[in-house]
Residue frames as qw, qx, qy, qz and C-alpha x, y, z in Angstrom:
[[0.393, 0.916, -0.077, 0.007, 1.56, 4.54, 10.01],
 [0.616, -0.618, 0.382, 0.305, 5.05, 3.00, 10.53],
 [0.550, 0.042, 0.611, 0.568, 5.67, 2.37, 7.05],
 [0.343, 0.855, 0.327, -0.210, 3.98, 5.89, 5.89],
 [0.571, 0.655, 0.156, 0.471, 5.80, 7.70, 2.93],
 [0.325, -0.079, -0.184, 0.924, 7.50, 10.82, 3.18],
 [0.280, 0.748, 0.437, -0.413, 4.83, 13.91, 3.04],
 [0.206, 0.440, 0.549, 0.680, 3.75, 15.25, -0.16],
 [0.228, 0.556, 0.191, -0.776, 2.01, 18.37, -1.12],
 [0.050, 0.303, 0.714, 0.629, -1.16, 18.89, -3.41],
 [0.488, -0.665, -0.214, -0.524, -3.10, 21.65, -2.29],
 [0.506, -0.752, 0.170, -0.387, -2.19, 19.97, 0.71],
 [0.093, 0.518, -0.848, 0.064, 0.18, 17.92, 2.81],
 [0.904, -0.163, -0.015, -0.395, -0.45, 14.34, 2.96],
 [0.075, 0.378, -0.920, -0.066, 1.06, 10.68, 3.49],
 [0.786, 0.120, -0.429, -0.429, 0.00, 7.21, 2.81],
 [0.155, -0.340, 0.924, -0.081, 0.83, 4.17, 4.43],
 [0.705, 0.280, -0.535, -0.371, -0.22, 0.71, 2.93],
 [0.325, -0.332, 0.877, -0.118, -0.64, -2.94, 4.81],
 [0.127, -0.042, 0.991, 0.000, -1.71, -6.27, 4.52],
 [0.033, -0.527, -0.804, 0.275, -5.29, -5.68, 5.38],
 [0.170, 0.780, 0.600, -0.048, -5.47, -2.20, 5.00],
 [0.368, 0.480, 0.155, 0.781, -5.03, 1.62, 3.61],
 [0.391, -0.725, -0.485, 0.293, -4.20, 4.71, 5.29],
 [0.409, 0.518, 0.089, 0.746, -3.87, 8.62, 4.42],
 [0.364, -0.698, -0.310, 0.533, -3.19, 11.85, 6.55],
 [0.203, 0.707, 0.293, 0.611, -4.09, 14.77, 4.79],
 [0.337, -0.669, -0.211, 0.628, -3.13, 18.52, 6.75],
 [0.248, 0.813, 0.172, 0.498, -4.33, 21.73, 4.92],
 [0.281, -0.420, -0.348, 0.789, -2.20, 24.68, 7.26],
 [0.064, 0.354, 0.302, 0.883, -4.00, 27.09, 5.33],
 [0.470, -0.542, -0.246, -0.652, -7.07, 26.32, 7.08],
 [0.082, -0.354, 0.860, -0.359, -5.46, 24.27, 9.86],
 [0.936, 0.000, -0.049, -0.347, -8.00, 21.15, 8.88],
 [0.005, -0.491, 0.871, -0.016, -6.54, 17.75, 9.74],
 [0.889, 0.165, -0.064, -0.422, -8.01, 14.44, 8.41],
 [0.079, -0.305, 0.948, 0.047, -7.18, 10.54, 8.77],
 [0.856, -0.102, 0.253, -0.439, -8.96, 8.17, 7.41],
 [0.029, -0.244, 0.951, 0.189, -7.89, 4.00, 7.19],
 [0.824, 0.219, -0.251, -0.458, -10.12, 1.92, 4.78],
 [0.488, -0.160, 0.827, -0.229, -10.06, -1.91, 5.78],
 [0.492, 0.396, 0.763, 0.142, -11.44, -3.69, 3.21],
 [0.027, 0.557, 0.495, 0.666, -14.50, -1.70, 1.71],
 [0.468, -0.762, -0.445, -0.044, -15.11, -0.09, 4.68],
 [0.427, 0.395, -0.196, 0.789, -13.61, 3.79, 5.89],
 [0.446, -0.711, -0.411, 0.356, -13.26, 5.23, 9.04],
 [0.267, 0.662, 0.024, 0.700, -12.57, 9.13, 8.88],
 [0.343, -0.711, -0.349, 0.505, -11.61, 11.29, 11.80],
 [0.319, 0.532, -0.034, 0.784, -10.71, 15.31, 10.91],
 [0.193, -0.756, -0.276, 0.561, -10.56, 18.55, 13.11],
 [0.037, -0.006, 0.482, 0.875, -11.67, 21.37, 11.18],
 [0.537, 0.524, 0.401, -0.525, -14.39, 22.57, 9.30],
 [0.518, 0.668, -0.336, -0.415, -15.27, 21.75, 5.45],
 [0.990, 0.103, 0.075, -0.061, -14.30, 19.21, 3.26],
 [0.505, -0.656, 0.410, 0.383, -10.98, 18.44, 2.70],
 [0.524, 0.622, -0.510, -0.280, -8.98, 18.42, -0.98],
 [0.871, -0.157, 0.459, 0.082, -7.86, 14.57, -1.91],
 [0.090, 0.655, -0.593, -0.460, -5.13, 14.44, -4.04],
 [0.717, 0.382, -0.329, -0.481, -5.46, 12.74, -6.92],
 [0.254, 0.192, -0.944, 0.089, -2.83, 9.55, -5.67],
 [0.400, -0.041, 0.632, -0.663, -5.52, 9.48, -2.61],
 [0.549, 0.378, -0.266, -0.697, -8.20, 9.88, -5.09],
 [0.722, 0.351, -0.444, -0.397, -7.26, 6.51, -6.82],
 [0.352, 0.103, -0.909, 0.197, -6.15, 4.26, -4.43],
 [0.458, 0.071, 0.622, -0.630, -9.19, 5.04, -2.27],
 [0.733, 0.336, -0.151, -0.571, -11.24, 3.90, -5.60],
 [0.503, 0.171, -0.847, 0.021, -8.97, 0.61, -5.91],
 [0.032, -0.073, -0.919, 0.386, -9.84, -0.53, -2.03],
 [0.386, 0.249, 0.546, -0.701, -13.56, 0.35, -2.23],
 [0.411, 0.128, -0.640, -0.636, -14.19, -1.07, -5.33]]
């Protein structure tokens, strides 16, 4: 995550970061104090969260998670 954005907020806070090889978002609801990372390699996504429930994906998330798993 050395080259992650600033945080954003949609519902919740998040950032992005973007390499060569592969994609990576950190999503942090404080409402519910859920915290979620997952980095997608190819077509393939590793998720980690603490928390219960699903988390909200903002809509940028949303569409760049749909570009690398195509």
């Amino acid at each position: 995550m050395q080259q992650a954005l600033p945080l954003k907020r949609e519902r919740v806070l998040y950032t992005t970061a973007t390499g060569p090889d592969h994609f990576t978002f950190l999503l942090v609801d404080p409402e519910s104090n859920n915290l979620h990372v997952s980095i997608v390699k190819g077509k393939e996504r590793q998720q980690f969260q603490l928390g219960n429930g699903e988390m909200y994906l903002p809509q940028e998330i949303a569409r760049r998670l749909a570009e690398h798993t195509k």
